[in-house]
DRENTIFI-466132 format. One line per field, with one value per residue (C-alpha): residue in one letter; x, y, z. Coordinates in Angstrom, 3 decimals. Layout:
N
resn: [A, ...]
X: [X, ...]
Y: [Y, ...]
Z: [Z, ...]
END
This chain:
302
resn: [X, X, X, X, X, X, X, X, X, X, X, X, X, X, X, X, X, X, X, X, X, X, X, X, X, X, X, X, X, X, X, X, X, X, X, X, X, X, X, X, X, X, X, X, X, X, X, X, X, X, X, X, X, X, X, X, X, X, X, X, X, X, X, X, X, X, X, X, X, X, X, X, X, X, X, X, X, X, X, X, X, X, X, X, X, X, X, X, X, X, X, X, X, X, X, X, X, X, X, X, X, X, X, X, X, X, X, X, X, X, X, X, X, X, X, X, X, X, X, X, X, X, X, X, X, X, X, X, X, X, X, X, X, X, X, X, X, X, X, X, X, X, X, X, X, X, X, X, X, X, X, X, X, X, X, X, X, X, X, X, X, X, X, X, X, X, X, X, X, X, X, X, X, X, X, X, X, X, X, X, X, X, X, X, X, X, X, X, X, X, X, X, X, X, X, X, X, X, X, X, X, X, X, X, X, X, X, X, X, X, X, X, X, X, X, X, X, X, X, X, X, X, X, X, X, X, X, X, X, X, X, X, X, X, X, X, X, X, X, X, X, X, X, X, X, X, X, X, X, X, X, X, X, X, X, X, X, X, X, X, X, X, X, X, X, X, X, X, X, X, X, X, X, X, X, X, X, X, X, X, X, X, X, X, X, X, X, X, X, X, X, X, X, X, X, X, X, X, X, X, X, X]
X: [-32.505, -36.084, -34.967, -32.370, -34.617, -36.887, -33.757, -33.029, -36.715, -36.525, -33.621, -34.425, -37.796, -37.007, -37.806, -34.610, -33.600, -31.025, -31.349, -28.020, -27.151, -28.755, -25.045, -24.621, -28.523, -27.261, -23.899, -25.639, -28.331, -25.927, -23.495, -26.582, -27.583, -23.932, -24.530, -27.745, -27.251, -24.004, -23.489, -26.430, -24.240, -21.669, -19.431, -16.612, -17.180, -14.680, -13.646, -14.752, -12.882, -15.254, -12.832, -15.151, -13.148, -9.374, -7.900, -8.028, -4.515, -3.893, -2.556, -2.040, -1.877, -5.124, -6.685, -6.827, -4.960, -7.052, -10.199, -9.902, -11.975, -14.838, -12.933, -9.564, -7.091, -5.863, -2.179, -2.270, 0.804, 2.969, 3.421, 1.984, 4.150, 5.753, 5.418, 6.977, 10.432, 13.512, 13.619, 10.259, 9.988, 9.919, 6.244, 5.185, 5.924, 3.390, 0.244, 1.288, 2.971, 5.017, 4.873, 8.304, 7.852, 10.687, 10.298, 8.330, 7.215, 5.322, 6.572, 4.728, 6.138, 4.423, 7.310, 6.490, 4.162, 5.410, 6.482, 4.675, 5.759, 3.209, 4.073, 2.690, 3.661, 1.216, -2.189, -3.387, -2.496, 0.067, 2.874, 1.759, 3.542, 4.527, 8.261, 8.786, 6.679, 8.129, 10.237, 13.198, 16.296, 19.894, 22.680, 25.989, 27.995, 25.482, 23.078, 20.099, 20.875, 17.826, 14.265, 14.207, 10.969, 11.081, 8.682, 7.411, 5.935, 7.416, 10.173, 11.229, 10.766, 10.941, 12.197, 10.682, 11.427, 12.793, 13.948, 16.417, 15.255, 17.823, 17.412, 19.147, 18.665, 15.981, 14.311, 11.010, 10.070, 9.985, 10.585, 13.470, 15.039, 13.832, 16.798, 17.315, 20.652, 20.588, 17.550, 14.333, 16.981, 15.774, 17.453, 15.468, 16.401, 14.075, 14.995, 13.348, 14.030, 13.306, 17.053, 18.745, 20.030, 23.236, 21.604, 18.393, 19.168, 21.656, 20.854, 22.165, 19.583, 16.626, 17.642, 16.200, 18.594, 18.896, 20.142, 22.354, 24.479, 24.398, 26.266, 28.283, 29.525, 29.617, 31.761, 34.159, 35.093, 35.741, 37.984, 39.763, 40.569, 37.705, 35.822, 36.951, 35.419, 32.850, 31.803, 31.218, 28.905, 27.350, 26.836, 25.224, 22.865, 21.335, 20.847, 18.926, 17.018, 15.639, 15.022, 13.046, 15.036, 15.963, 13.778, 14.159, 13.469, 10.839, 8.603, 9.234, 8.106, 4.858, 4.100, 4.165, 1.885, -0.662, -1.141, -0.848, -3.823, -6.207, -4.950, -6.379, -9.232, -10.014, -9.024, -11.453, -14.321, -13.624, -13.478, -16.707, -18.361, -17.118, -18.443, -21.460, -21.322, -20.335, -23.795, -25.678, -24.317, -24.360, -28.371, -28.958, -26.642, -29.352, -32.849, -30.878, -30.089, -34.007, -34.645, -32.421, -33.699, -37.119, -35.957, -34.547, -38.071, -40.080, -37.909, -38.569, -42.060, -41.987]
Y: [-32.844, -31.470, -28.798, -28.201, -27.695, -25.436, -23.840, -22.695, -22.069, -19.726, -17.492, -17.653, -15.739, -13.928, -10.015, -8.215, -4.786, -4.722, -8.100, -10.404, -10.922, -14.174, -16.225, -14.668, -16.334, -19.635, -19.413, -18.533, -21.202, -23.441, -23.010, -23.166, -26.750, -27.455, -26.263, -27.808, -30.997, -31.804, -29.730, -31.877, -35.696, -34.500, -33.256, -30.740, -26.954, -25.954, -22.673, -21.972, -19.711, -19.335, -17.812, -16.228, -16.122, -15.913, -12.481, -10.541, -9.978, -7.005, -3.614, -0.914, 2.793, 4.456, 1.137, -2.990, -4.810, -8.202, -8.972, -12.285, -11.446, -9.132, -6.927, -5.403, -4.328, -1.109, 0.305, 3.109, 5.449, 7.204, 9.930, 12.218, 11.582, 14.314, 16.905, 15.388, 16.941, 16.203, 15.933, 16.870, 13.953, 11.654, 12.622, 10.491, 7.657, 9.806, 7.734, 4.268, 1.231, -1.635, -5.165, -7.470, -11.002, -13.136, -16.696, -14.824, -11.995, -9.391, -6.335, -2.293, 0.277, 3.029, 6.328, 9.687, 7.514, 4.028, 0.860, -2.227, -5.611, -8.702, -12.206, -14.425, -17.589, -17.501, -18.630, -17.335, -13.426, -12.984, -10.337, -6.717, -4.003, -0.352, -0.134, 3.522, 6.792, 8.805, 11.550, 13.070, 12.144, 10.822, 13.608, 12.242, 13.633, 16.305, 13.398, 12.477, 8.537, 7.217, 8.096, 7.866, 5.903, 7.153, 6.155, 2.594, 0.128, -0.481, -2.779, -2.983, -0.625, 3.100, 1.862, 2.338, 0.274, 2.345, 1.637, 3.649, 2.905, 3.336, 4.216, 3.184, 2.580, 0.310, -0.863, -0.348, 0.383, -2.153, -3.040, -5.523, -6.325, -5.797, -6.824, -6.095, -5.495, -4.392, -5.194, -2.944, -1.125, -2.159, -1.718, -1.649, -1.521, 0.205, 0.729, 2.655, 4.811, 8.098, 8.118, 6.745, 10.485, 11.503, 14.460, 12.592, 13.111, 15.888, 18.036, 21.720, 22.109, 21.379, 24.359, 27.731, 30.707, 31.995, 28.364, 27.869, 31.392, 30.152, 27.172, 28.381, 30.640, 28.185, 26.214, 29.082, 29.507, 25.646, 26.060, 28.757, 27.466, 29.653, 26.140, 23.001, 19.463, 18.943, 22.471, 23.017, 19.771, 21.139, 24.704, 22.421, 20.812, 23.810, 24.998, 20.976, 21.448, 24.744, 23.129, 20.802, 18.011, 17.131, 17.556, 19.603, 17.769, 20.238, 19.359, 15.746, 16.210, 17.995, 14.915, 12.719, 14.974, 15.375, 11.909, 11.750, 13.619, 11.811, 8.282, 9.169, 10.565, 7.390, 5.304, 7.256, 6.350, 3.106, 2.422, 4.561, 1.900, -1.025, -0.172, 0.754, -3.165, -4.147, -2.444, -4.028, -7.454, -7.347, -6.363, -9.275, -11.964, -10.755, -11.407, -14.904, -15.254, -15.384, -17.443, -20.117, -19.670, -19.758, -23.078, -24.904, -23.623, -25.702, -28.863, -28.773, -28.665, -31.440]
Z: [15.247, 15.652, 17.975, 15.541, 12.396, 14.855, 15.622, 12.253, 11.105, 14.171, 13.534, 9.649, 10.598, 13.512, 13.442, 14.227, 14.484, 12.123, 9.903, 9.283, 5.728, 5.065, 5.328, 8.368, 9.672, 8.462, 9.854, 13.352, 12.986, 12.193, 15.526, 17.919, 16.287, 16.970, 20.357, 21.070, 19.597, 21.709, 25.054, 26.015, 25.381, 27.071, 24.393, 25.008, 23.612, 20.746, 19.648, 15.507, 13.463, 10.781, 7.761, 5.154, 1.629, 1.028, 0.705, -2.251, -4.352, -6.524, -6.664, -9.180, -9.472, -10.555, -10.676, -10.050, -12.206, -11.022, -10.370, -9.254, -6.314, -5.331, -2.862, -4.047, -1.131, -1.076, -0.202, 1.578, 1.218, 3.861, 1.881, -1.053, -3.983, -4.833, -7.942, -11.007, -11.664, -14.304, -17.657, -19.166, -21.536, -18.966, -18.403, -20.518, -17.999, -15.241, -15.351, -16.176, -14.514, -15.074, -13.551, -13.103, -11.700, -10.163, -8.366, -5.576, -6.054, -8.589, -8.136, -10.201, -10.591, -11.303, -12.449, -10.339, -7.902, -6.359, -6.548, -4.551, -3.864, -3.729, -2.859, -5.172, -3.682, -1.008, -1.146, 2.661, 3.620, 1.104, 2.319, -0.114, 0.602, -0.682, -1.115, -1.664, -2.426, -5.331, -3.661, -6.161, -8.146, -7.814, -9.937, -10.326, -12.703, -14.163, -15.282, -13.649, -13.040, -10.540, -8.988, -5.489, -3.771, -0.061, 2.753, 1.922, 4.569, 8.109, 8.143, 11.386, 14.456, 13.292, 10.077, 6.292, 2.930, -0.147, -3.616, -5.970, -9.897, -12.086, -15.428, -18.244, -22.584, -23.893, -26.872, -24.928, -21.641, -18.903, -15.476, -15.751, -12.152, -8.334, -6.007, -2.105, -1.485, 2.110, 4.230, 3.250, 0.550, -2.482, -6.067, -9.570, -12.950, -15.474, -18.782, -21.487, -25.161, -23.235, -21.643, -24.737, -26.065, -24.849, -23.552, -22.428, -18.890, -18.468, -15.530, -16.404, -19.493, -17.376, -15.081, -15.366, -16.633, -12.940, -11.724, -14.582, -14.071, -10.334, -11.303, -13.663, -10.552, -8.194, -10.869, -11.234, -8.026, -7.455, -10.052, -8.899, -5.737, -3.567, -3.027, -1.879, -3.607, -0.598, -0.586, -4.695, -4.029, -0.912, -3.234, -6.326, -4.017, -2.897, -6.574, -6.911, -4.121, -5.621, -8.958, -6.927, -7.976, -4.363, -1.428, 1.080, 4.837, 5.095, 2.190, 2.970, 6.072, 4.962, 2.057, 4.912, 7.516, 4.783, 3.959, 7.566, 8.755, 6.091, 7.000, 10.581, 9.092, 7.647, 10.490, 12.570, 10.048, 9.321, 13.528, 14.031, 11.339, 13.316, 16.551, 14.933, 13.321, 16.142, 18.120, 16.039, 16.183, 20.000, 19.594, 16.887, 19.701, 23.030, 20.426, 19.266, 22.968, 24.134, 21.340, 22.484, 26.180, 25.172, 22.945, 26.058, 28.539, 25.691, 25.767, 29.304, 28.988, 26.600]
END
């Protein structure tokens, strides 16, 4: 136990070239009196898994919604949401987010940005995820009827989680349902006073003048017989896409290779600072090393 104490008043003082946070000292100290003290009675070595502090919990758009612990984890998205589009009074929903809990999980969704998933059942790693990036709309029937989240975490091999949010009348609005109907297809139900006029969320009015005389032509010859069913729907969906209520596959694809190119960005930083930790750790482990060597030449002596 003398050896031990010396041990520790060693490595407590010792002048290194990059110190260790003081918890990280005691945690060393505290490993070589293990080792010391028993590899010596003949006592078999053990593995440690020294787990610092549970992880943290908590996501939100723009900011944490909990601060139960010092280090919030961040979701990183696939994609860049996209430019807000539809009916203009629905901005007032850019910005903010709303939270629905089931037996589970806690699920945000944030209007024109994401929508997350967090379990909140378990107390170790809890599964958090992104379930879709905000991409465009649904149109059936001239009415815009649901926001499309694209591009959420992997699920699978080669395969992405996404949510449709459909929108319907409510006193006040509110996240009300998450379901999964088909595996990483996810369904919510948002309701708010912003759809509740019966023109709230008709497409034509939101269409410039040049769109609308498109349609109005395209709807024309439909009904005269020039266009079948499938190709008057194939015709409208060109005039969405140039609304910018759908997205083209192009501009998909360039949300997702921008986000792209500063994810690696990041990665590459954040693995540069490891190995640069990891340097200096290996530096602090060869002085600790001597120490202990010169430790054991003493004992002998004694």
């Amino acid at each position: 136990m003398l050896d031990c104490a010396l041990t520790q008043l060693r490595l407590g003082h010792a002048p290194l070239r990059s110190p260790a946070p003081p918890g990280e000292k005691m945690i060393v100290a505290t490993v070589l009196c293990l080792i010391l003290g028993f590899t010596g009675a003949g006592s078999e070595m053990v593995a440690l898994r020294v787990i610092n502090e549970l992880p943290s919990a908590g996501y939100i758009y723009g900011s944490p919604q909990k601060s139960d612990t010092k280090h919030e984890e961040k979701l990183h998205l696939r994609m860049k949401p996209a430019k807000f589009s539809g009916p203009e009074h629905l901005q007032e929903l850019s910005g903010k987010c709303f939270k629905y809990r089931d037996q589970k999980y806690e699920y945000v969704l944030c209007p024109f940005h994401n929508i997350t998933q967090e379990d909140i059942q378990a107390y170790y790693e809890p599964y958090k995820g992104v379930l879709g990036v905000w991409s465009d709309w649904t149109i059936d029937n001239n009415k815009f009827v649901a926001m499309n989240m694209i591009e959420g975490s992997r699920c699978g091999e080669g395969t992405h989680r996404s949510t449709k949010v459909t929108l319907s009348c409510g006193a006040y609005s509110e996240l009300i349902e998450v379901t999964e109907p088909e595996k990483c297809r996810y369904l919510a139900k948002f309701k708010t006073p912003l759809v509740c006029g019966i023109n709230a969320m008709v497409v034509y009015p939101r269409l410039p003048e040049s769109l609308q005389r498109q349609w109005d032509e395209v709807e024309q010859n439909w009904q005269d017989g020039y266009l079948t069913e499938k190709g008057f729907e194939k015709q409208l969906m060109t005039i969405f896409v140039e609304a910018g209520f759908y997205l083209s596959s192009d501009i998909k694809k360039s949300l997702l290779h921008n986000v792209t190119g500063k994810t690696d960005e990041n990665c590459k930083a954040a693995l540069d600072a490891a190995l640069s930790r990891v340097s200096e750790l290996e530096d602090e482990l060869r002085l600790k090393e001597d120490i202990i060597k010169e430790l054991e030449e003493n004992k002998k002596r004694v």
